[in-house]
C-alpha positions, 0 to 999 in steps of 0.5 A: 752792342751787336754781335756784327759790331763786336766781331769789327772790332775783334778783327781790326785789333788782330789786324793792328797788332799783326801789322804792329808785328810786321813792323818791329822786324823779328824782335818785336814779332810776337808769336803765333800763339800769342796773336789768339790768345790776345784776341780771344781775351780782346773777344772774352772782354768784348762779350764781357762788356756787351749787355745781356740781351733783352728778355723777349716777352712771350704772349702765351694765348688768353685762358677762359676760366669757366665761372660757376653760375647759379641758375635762378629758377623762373616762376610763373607769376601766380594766376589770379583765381575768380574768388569763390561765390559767396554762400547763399543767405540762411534762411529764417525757418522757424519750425512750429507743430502747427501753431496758431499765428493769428486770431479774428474774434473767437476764430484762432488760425493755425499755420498750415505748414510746420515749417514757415518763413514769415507771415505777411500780413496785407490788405484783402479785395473783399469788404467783408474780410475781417481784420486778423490779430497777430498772436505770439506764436507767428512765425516772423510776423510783418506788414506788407505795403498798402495796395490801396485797396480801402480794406484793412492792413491785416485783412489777409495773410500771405504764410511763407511756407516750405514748398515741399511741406503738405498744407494741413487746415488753418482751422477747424470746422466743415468744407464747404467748398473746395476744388479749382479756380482760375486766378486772375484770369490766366492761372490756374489755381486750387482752394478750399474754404471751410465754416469754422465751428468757433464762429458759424456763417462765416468762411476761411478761404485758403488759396495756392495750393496745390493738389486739393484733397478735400472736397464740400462736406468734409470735416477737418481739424486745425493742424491735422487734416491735410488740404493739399500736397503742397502750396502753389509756386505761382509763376509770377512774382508777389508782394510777399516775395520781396520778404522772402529769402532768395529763391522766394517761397509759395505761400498760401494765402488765408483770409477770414471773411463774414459774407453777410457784408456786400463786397463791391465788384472789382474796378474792371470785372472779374473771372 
């Protein structure tokens, strides 16, 4: 009930009963002392009666509570490095104190470097090479692709050797000539060639070297006299190099020739 209501009806009581007094004459009237106290009991009961007051809800202002967060580091996805060359290929050197890798009738022929890759074995463009026979010593001894040249497989040899090695004689005997040529009509080129004791008359030329030392007349002993600094890096690729290990090696090359037999001229001429 409100508070106006229940003042109303507190003074309409004190009214009523005031004019209930005037009524009755002096002996009805109800002292004056009486008139509040009925009407404060009539209030006290009046307040008594009136419900409690609602509960006013306070909305108190929302509080933010921080949160703890764990910060998640950020890694970089990883690089994807270029893969590391691969190693060269080993090349096979067998090491040999000059051994002898062939051998044409009573003529033996030495390695002329200690240090050898492979002995290619190929068809030479003079009739009168003579065919060589592989001994148990060649170093990696092998046979190169035809060059239609209607001599023999193994009338030639192409010795793959370490082009900082000095070129010692395949043979022993004397040096009948020996200085510079021009190879193929374009590139200059170093030889020798030496009469073997083992078999007078007949030649052993010694091609791609480089810095000859020995000259016409000179005696010189299989394994032992060196012929040149080193062997010649021609500045083209030859048939051997596809049997060498990248990057190829020089090679010298050796044939055993009787000059007794007519060698036919080459299809074009020659130098």
């Amino acid at each position: 009930m409100a508070a106006g209501t229940t003042r109303g009806l507190v003074l309409a009581l004190v009214l009523g009963m005031t004019a209930a007094c005037g009524s009755t004459g002096d002996q009805g009237t109800l002292s004056r002392s009486a008139v509040p106290a009925a009407a404060e009991s009539v209030v006290v009961a009046a307040a008594a009666a009136e419900p409690p007051p609602e509960p006013v809800a306070v909305t108190e202002p929302a509080t933010t509570v921080p949160t703890a967060t764990t910060e998640v580091p950020v890694v970089a996805p990883p690089t994807s490095a270029a893969p590391p060359p691969p190693p060269p290929p080993v090349r096979p050197v067998h090491e040999q104190a000059w051994t002898p890798f062939a051998a044409v009738e009573s003529v033996v022929l030495h390695h002329p470097s200690t240090r050898v890759e492979a002995v290619g074995f190929h068809e030479s463009n003079h009739d009168g090479a003579r065919e060589m026979q592989p001994l148990p010593t060649a170093a990696n001894p092998l046979v190169l692709e035809s060059r239609e040249r209607g001599t023999g497989a193994r009338t030639a040899a192409d010795i793959v050797s370490d082009p900082d090695i000095e070129v010692r004689a395949p043979v022993t005997g004397q040096v009948r000539r020996a200085g510079t040529y021009v190879l193929y009509c374009d590139y200059s080129d170093d030889y020798a060639v030496i009469e073997p004791d083992a078999r007078p008359g007949w030649e052993v030329k010694i091609l791609h070297i480089d810095g000859v030392r020995v000259r016409a007349g000179d005696r010189v002993v299989a394994g032992e006299t060196v012929l040149a600094d080193r062997p010649t890096r021609l500045p083209f690729e030859s048939q051997v190099d596809e049997r060498s290990t990248p990057p190829a090696w020089p090679h010298v090359h050796i044939e055993v020739v009787d000059p007794s037999i007519p060698d036919r001229p080459s299809p074009g001429g020659g130098c």
